[in-house]
C-alpha positions as a printed NumPy array, in Angstrom:
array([[ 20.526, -46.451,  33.079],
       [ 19.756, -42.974,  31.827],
       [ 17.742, -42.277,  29.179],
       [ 19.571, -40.946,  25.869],
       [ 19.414, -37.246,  25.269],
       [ 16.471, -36.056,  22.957],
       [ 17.976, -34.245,  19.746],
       [ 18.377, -30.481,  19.599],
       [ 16.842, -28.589,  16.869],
       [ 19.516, -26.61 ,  15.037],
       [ 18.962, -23.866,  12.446],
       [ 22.377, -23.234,  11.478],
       [ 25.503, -25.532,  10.571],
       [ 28.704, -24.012,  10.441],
       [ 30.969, -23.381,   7.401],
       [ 34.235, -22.925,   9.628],
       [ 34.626, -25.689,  12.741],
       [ 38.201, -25.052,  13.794],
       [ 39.335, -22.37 ,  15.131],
       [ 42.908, -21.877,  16.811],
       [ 45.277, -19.291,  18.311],
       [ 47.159, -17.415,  15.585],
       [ 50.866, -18.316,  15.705],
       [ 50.905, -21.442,  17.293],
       [ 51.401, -24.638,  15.604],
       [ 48.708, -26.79 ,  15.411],
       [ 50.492, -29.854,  16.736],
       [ 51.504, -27.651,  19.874],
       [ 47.687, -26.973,  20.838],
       [ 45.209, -28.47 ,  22.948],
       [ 41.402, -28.937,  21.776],
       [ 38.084, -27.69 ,  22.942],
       [ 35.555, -30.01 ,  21.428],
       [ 32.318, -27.834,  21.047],
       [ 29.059, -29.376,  19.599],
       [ 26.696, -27.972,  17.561],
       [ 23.928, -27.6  ,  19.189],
       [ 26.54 , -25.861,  22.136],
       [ 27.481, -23.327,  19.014],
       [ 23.429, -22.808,  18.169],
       [ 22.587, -22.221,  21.771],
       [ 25.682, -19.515,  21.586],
       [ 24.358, -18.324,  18.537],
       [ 20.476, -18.459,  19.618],
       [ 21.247, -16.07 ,  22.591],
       [ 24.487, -14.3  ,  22.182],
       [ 24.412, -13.418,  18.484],
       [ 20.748, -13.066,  17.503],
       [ 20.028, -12.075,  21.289],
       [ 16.775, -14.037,  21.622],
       [ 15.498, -14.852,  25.266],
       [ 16.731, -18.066,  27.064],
       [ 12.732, -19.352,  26.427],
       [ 12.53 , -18.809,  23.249],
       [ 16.022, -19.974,  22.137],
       [ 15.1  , -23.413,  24.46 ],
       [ 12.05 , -23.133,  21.856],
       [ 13.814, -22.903,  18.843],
       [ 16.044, -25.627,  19.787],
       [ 13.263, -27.868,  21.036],
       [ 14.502, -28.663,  24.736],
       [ 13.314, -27.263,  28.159],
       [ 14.231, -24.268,  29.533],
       [ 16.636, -25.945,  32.251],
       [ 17.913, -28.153,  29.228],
       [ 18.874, -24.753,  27.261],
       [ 20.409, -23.613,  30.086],
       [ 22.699, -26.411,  30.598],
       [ 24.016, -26.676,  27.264],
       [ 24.583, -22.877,  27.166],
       [ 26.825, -22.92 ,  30.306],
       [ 28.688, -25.988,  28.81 ],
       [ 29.509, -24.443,  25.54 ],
       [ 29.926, -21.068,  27.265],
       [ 32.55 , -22.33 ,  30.161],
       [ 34.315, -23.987,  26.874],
       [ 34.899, -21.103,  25.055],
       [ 36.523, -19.469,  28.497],
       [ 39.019, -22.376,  28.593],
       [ 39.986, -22.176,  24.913],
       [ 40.569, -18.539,  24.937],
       [ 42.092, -18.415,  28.143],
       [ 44.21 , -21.174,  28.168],
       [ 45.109, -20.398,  24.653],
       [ 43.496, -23.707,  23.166],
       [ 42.081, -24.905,  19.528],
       [ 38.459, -25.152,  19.191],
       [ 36.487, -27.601,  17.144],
       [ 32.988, -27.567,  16.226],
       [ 31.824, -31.183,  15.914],
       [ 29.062, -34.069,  16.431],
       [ 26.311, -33.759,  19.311],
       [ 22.862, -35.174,  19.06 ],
       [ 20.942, -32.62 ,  16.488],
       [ 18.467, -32.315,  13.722],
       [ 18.83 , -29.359,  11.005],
       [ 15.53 , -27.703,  10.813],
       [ 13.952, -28.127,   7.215],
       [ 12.219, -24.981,   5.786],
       [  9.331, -25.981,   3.131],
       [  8.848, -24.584,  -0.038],
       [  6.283, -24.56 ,  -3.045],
       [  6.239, -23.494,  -6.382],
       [  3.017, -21.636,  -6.881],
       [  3.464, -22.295, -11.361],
       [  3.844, -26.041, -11.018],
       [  3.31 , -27.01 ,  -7.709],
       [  6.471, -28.713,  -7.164],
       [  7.428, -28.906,  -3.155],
       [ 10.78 , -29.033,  -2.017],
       [ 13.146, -28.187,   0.96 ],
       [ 16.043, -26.645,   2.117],
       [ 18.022, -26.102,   5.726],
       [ 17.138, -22.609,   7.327],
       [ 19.588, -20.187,   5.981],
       [ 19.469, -21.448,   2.434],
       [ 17.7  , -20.206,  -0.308],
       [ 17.685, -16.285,   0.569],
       [ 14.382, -14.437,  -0.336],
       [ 14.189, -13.228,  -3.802],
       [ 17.241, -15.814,  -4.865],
       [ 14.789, -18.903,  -4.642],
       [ 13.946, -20.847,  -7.981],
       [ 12.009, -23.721,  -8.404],
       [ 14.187, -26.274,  -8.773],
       [ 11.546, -27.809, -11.645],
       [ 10.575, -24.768, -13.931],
       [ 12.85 , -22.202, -12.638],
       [  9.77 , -20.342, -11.566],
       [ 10.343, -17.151,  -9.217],
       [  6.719, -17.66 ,  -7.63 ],
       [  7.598, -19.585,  -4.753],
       [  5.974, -19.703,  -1.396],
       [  6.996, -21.278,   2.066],
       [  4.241, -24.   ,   2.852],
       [  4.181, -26.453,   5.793],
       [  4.953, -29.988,   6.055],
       [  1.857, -31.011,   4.439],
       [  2.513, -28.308,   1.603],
       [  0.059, -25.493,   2.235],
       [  1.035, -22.253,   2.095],
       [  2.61 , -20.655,   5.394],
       [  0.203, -17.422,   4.971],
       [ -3.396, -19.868,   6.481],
       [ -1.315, -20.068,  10.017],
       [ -1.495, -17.915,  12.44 ],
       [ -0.201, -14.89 ,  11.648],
       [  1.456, -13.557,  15.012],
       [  3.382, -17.165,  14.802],
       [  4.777, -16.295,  10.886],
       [  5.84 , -12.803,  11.887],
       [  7.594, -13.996,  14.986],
       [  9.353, -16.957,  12.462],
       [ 10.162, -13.893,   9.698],
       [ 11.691, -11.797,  12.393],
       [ 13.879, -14.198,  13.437],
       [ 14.825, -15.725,  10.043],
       [ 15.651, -11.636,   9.247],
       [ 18.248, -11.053,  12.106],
       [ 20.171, -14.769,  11.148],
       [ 20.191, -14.054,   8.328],
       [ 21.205, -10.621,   8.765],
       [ 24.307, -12.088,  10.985],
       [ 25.138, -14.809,   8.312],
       [ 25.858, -11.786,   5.907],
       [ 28.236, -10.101,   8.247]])
């Protein structure tokens, strides 16, 4: 019996999940089911153009697991658009990755999914303070890590967001 598959860290969760051929009638289509973490490995590599290692990274699987899971959602997207099918975004085996936050006036700690809360938009949700910080898990400020690690994160945060806008 194999073992069941690990879950895939995801960063971004889709507004739209169906997508069809214009002019056809949906009850004349064929589906494509696509999962999410198939649409983030897309997304990882094709859209924010990381490297295959560090999108396997981000997502929290090997390299060979990455892969794997961008052929699959890749060879789907061939058959839907050349065989004229409907494609639907659904299910998988994922967990959305939590960004932390504190309020620097009343030390309040919340989070939110990556891609919420845009910089200079963020209000503490208990004072409505703007002096908010991103912290950790245990709730200290992001700036004590290492800083190579926080400019890599920013970077990346920058271009999906950047592609979210568009």
């Amino acid at each position: 019996m194999s073992r069941p598959p690990k879950s895939r860290r995801v960063e971004f969760l889709p507004r739209l999940t169906y997508f069809k051929p214009a002019g056809v009638p949906l009850r004349e289509l064929e589906e494509v089911g696509l999962t999410v973490e198939e649409l983030e490995a897309i997304r990882l590599k094709d859209l924010v153009g990381l490297e295959q290692e560090a999108c396997a990274e981000k997502m929290g699987v090997s390299r060979p697991t990455y892969h794997r899971i961008l052929a699959s959602a890749r060879s789907k997207i061939a058959e839907a658009l050349v065989g004229g099918k409907a494609i639907r975004v659904e299910g998988g085996n994922f967990q959305v990755v939590m960004r932390f936050f504190r309020c620097q006036k009343c030390e309040n700690e919340w989070e939110l999914p990556v891609g919420q809360g845009c910089r200079g938009e963020l209000l503490c949700p208990e004072c409505g303070s703007e002096e908010i910080v991103r912290a950790d898990e245990q709730g200290r400020p992001l700036f004590y890590r290492h800083n190579a690690q926080l400019v890599e994160e920013e970077e990346t945060e920058r271009k999906t967001e950047a592609v979210q806008q568009e």
